[in-house]
Biopython code that builds the backbone (N, CA, C, O; Angstrom):
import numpy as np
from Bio.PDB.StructureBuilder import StructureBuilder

atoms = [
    (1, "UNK", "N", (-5.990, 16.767, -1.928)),
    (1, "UNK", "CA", (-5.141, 15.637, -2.203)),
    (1, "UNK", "C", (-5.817, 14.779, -3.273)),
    (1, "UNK", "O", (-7.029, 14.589, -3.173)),
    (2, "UNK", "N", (-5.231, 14.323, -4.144)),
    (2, "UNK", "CA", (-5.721, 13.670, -5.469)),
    (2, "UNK", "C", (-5.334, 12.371, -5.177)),
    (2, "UNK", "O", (-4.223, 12.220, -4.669)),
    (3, "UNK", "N", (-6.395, 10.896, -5.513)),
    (3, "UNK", "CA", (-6.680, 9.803, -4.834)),
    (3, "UNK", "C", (-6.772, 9.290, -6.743)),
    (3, "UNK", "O", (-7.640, 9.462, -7.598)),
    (4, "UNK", "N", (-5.428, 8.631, -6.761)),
    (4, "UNK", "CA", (-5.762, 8.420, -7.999)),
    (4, "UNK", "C", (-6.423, 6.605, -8.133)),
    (4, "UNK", "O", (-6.052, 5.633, -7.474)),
    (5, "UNK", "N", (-7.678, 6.681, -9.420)),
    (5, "UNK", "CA", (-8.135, 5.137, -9.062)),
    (5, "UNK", "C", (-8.059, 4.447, -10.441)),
    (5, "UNK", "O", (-8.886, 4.434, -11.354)),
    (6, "UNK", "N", (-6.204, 3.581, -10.290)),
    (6, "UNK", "CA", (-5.920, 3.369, -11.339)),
    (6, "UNK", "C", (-6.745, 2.275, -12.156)),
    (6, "UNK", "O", (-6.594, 2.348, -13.376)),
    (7, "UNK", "N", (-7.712, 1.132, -11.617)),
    (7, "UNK", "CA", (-8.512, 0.858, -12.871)),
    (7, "UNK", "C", (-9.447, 1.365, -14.160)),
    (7, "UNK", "O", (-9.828, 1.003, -15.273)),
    (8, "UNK", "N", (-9.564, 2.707, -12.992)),
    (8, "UNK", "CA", (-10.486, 3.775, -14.125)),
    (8, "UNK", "C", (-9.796, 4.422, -15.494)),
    (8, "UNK", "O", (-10.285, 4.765, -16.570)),
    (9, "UNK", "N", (-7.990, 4.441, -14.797)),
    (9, "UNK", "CA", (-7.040, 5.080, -15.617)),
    (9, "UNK", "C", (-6.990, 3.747, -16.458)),
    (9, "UNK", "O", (-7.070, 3.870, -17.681)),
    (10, "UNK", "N", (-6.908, 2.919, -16.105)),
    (10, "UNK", "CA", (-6.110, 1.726, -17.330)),
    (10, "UNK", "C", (-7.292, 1.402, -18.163)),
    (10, "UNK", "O", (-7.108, 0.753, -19.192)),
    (11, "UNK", "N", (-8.572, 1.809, -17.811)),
    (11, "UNK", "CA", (-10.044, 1.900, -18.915)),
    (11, "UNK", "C", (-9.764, 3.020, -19.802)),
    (11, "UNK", "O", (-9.880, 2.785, -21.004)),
    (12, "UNK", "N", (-9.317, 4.535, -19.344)),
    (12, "UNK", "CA", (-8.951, 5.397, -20.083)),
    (12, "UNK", "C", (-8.063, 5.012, -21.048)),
    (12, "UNK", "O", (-7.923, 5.680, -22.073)),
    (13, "UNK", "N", (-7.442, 4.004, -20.835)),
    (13, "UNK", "CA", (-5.957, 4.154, -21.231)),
    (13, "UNK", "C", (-5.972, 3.121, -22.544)),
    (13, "UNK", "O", (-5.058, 2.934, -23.348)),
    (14, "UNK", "N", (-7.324, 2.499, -22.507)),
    (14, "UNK", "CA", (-7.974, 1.992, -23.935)),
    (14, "UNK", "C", (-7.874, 3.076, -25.325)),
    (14, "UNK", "O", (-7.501, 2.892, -26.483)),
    (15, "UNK", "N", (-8.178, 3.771, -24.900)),
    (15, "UNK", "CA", (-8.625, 4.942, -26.196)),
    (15, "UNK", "C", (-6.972, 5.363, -26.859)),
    (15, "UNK", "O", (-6.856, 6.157, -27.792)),
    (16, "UNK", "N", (-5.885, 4.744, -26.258)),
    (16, "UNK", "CA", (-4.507, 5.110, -26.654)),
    (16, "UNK", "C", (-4.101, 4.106, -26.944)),
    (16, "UNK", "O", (-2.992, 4.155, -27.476)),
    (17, "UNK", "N", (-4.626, 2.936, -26.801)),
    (17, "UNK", "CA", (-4.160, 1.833, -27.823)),
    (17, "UNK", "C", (-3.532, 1.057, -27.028)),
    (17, "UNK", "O", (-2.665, 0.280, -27.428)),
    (18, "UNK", "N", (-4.009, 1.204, -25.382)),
    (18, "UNK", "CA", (-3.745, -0.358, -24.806)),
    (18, "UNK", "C", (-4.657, -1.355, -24.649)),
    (18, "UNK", "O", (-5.883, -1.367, -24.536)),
    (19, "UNK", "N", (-3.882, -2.115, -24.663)),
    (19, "UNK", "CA", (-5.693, -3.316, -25.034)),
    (19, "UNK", "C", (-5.000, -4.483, -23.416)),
    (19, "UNK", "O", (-4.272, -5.473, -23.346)),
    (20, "UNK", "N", (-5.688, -3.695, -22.472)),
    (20, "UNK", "CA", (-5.559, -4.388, -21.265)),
    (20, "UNK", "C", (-7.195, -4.989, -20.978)),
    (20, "UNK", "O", (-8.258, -4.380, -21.101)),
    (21, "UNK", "N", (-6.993, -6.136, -20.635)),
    (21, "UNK", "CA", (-7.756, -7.155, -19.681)),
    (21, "UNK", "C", (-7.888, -6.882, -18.321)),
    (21, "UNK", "O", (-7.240, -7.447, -17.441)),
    (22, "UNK", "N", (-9.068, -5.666, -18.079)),
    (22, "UNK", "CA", (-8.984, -5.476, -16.379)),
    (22, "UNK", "C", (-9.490, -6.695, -15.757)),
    (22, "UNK", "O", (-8.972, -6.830, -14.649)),
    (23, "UNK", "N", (-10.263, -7.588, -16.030)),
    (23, "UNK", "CA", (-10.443, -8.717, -14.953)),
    (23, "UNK", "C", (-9.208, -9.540, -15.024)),
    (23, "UNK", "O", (-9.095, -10.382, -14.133)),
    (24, "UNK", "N", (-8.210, -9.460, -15.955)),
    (24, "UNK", "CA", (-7.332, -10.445, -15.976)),
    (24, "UNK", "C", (-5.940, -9.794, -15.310)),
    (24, "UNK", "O", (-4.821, -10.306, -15.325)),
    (25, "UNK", "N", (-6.364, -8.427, -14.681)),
    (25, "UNK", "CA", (-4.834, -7.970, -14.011)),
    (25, "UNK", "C", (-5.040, -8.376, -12.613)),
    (25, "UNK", "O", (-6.104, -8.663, -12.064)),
    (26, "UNK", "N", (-3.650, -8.350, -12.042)),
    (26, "UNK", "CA", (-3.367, -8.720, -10.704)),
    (26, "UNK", "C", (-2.286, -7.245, -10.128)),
    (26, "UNK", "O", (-1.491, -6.811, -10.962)),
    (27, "UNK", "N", (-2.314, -6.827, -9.261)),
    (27, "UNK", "CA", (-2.360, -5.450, -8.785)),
    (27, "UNK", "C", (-1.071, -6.361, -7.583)),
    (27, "UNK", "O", (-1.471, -7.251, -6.833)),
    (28, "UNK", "N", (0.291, -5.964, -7.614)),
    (28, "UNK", "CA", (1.165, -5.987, -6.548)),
    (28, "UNK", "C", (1.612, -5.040, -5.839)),
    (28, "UNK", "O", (2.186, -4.018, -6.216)),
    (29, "UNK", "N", (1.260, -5.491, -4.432)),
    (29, "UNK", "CA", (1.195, -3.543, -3.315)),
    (29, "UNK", "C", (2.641, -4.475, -2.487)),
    (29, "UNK", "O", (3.198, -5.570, -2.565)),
    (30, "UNK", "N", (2.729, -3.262, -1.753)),
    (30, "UNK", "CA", (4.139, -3.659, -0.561)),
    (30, "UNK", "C", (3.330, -3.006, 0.426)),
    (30, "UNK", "O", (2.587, -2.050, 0.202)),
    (31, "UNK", "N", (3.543, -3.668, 1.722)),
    (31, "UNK", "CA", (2.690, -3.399, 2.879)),
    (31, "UNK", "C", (4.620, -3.395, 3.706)),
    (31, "UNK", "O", (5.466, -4.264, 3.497)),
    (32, "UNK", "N", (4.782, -2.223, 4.545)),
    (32, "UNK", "CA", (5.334, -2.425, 5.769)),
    (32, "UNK", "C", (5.264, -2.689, 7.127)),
    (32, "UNK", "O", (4.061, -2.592, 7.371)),
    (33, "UNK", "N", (5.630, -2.864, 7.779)),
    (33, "UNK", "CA", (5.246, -3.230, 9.649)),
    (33, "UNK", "C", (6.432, -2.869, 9.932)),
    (33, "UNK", "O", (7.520, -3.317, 9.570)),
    (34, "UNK", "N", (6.087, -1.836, 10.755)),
    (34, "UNK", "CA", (7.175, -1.206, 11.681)),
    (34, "UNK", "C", (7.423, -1.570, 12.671)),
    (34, "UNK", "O", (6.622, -1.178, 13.520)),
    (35, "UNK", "N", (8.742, -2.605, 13.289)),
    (35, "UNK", "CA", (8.569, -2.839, 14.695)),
    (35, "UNK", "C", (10.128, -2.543, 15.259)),
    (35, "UNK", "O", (11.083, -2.104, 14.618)),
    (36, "UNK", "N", (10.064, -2.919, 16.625)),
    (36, "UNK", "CA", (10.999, -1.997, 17.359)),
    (36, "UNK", "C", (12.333, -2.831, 17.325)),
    (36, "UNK", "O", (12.279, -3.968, 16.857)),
    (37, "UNK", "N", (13.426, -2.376, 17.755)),
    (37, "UNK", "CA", (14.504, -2.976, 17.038)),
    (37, "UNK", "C", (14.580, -3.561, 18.540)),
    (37, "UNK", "O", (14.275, -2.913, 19.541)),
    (38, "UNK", "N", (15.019, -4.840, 18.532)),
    (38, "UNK", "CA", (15.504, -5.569, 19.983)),
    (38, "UNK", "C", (17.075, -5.314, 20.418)),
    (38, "UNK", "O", (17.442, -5.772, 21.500)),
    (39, "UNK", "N", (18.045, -4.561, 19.558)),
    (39, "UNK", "CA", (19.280, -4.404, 20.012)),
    (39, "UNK", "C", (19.186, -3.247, 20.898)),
    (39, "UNK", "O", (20.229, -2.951, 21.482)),
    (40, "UNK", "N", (18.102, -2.495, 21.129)),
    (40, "UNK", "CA", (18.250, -1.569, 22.107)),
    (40, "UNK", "C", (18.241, -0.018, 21.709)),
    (40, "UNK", "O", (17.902, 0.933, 22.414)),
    (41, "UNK", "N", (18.732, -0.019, 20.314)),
    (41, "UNK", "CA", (19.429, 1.203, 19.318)),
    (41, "UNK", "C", (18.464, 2.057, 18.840)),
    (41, "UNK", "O", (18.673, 3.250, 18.622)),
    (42, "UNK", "N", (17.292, 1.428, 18.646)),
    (42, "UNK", "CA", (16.220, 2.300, 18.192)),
    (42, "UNK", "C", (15.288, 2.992, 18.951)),
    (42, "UNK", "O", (15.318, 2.676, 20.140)),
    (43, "UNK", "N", (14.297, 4.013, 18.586)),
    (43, "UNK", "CA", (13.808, 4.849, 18.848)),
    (43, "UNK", "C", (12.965, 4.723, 20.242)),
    (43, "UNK", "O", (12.706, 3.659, 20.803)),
    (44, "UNK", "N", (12.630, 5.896, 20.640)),
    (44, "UNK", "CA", (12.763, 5.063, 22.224)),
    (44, "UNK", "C", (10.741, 4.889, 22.417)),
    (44, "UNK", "O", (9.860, 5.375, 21.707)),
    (45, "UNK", "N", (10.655, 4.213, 23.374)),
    (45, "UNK", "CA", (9.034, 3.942, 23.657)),
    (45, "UNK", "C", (8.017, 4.927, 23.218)),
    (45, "UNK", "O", (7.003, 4.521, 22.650)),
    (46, "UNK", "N", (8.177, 5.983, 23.401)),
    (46, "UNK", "CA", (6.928, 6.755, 22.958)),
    (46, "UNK", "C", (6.931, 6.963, 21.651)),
    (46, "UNK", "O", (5.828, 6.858, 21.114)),
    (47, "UNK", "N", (8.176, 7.328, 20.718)),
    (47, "UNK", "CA", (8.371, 7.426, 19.570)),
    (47, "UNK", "C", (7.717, 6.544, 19.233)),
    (47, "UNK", "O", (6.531, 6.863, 19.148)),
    (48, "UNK", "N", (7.970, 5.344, 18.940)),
    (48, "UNK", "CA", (7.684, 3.846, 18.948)),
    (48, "UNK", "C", (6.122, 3.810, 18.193)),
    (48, "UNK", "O", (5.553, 3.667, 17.111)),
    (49, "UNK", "N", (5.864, 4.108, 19.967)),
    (49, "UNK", "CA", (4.109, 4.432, 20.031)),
    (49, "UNK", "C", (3.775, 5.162, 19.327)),
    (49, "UNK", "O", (2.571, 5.206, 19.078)),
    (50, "UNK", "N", (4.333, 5.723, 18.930)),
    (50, "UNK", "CA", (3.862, 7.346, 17.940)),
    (50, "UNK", "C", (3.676, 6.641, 16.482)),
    (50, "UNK", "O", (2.543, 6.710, 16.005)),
    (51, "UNK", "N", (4.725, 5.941, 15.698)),
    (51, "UNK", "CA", (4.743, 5.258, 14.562)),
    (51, "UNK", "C", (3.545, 4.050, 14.696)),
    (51, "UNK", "O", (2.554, 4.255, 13.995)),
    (52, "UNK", "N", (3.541, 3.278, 15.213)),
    (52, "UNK", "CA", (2.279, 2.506, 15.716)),
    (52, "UNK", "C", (0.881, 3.203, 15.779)),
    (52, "UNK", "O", (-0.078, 2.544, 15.377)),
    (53, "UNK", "N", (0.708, 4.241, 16.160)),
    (53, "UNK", "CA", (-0.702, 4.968, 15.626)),
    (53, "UNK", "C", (-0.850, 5.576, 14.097)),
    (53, "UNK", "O", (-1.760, 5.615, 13.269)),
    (54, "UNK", "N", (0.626, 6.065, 14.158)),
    (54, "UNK", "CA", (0.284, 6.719, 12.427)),
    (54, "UNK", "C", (0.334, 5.643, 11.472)),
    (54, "UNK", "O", (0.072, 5.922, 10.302)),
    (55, "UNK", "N", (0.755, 3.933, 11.915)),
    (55, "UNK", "CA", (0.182, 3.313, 10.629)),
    (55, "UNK", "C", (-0.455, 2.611, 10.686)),
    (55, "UNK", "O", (-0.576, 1.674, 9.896)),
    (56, "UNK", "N", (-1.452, 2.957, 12.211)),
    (56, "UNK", "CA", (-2.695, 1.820, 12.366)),
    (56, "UNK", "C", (-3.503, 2.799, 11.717)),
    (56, "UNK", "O", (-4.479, 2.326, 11.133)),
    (57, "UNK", "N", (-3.318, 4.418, 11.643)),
    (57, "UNK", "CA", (-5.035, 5.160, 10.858)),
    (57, "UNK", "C", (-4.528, 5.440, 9.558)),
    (57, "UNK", "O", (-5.471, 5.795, 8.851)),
    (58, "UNK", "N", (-3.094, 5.436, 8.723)),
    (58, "UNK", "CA", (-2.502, 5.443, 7.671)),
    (58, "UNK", "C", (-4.091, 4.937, 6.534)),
    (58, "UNK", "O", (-5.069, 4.345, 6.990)),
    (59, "UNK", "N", (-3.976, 5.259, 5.447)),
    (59, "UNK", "CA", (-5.200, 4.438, 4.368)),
    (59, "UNK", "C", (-4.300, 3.380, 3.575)),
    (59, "UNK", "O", (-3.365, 3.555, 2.794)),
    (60, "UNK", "N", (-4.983, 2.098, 4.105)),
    (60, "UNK", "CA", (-4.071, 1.291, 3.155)),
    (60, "UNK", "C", (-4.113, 1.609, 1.719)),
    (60, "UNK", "O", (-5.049, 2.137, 1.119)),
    (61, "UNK", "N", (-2.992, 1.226, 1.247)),
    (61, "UNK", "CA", (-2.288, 1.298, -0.525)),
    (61, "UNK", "C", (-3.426, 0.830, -1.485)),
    (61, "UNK", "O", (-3.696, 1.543, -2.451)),
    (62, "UNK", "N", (-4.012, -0.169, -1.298)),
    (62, "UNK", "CA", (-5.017, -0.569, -1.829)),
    (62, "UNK", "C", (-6.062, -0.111, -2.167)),
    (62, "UNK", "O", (-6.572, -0.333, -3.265)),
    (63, "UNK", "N", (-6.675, 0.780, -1.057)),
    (63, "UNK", "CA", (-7.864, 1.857, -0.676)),
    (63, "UNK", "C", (-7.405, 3.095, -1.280)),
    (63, "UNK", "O", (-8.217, 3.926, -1.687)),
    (64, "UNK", "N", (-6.401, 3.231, -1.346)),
    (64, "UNK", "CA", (-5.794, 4.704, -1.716)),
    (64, "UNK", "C", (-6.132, 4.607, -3.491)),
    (64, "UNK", "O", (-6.922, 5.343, -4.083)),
    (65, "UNK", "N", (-5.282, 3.469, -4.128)),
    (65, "UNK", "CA", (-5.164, 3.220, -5.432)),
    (65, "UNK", "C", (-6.472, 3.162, -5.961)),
    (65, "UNK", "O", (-6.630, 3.615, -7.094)),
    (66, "UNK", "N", (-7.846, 2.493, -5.102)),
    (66, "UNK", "CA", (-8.928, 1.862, -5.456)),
    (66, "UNK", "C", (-8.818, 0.410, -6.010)),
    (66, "UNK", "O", (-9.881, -0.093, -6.374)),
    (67, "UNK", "N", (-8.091, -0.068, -6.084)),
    (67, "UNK", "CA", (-7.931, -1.432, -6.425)),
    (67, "UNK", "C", (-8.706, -2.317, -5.763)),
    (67, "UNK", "O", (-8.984, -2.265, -4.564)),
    (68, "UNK", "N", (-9.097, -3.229, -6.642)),
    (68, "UNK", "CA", (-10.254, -4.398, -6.403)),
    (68, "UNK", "C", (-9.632, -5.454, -5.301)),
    (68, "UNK", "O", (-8.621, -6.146, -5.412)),
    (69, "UNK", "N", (-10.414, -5.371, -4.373)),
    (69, "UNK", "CA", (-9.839, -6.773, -3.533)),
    (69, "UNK", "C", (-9.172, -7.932, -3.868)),
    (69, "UNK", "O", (-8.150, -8.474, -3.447)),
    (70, "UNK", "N", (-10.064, -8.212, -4.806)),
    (70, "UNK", "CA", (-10.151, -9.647, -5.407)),
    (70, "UNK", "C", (-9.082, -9.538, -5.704)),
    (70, "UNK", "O", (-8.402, -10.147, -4.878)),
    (71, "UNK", "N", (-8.125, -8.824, -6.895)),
    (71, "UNK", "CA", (-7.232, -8.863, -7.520)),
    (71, "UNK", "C", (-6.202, -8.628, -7.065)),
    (71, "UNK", "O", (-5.364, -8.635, -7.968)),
    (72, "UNK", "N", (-5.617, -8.335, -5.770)),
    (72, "UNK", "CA", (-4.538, -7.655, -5.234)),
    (72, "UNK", "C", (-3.881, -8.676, -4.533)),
    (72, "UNK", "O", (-4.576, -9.389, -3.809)),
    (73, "UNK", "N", (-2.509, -8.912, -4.617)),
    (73, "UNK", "CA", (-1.509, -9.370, -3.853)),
    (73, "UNK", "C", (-0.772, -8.316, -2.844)),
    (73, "UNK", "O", (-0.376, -7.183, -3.119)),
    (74, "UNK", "N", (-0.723, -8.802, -1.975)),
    (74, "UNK", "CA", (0.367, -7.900, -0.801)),
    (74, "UNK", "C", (1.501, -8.607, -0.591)),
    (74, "UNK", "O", (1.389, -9.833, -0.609)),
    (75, "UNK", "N", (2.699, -8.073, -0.370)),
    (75, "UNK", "CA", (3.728, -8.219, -0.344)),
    (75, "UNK", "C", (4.590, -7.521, 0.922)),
    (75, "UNK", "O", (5.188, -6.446, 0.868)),
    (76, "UNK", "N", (4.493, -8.397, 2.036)),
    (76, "UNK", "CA", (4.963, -7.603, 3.129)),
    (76, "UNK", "C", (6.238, -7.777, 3.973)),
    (76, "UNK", "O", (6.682, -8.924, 4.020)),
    (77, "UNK", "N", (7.072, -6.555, 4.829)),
    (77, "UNK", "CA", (7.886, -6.983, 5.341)),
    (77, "UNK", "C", (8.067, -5.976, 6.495)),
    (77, "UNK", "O", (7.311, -5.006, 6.547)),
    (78, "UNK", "N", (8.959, -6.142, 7.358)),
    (78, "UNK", "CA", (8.513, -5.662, 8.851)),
    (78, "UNK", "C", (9.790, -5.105, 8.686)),
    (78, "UNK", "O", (10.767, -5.691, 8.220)),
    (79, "UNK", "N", (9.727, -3.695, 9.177)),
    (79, "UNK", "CA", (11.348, -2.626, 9.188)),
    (79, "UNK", "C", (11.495, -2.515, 10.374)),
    (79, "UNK", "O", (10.562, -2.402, 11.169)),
    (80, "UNK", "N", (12.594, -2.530, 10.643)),
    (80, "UNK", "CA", (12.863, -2.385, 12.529)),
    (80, "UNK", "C", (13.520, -0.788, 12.291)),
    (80, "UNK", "O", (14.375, -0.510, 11.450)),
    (81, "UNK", "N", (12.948, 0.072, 13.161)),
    (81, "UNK", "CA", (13.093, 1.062, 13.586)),
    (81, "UNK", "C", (13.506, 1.661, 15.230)),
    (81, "UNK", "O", (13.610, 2.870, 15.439)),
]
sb = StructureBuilder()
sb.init_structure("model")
sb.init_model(0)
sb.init_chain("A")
sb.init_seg("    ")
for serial, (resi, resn, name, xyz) in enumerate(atoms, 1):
    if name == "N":
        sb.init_residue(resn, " ", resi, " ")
    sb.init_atom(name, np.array(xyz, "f"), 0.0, 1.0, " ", f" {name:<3s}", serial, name[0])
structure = sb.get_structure()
């Protein structure tokens, strides 16, 4: 699986004639939260539980990209499933 670490790319990406400011970028991720729907309709308890483990060991977006702490905004919203 290829872990791409886009500040290294946007340093590459000098030599083609972009003239980016890596301390001066700001990096916008989307974070989801999966939670259970209260009308009753959705997936039933264990399922549930099942989505709740796969995105508590999931690699956050951030970690994945390599993106600098410092610089990153998250942007989050909770999907009812």
């Amino acid at each position: 699986m290829e872990r791409p670490h886009i500040p290294e790319l946007l340093t590459t990406s000098k030599a083609l004639g972009c003239t980016i400011d890596l301390d001066d970028v700001t990096y916008y991720v989307g974070h989801e939260t999966v939670v259970r729907r209260e009308d009753g309709k959705g997936l039933s308890a264990w399922q549930d539980g099942i989505f709740a483990v796969m995105e508590r060991n999931a690699i956050h977006v951030s970690d994945f990209f390599s993106l600098p702490s410092d610089q990153v905004v998250e942007i989050g919203r909770q999907v009812s499933i």
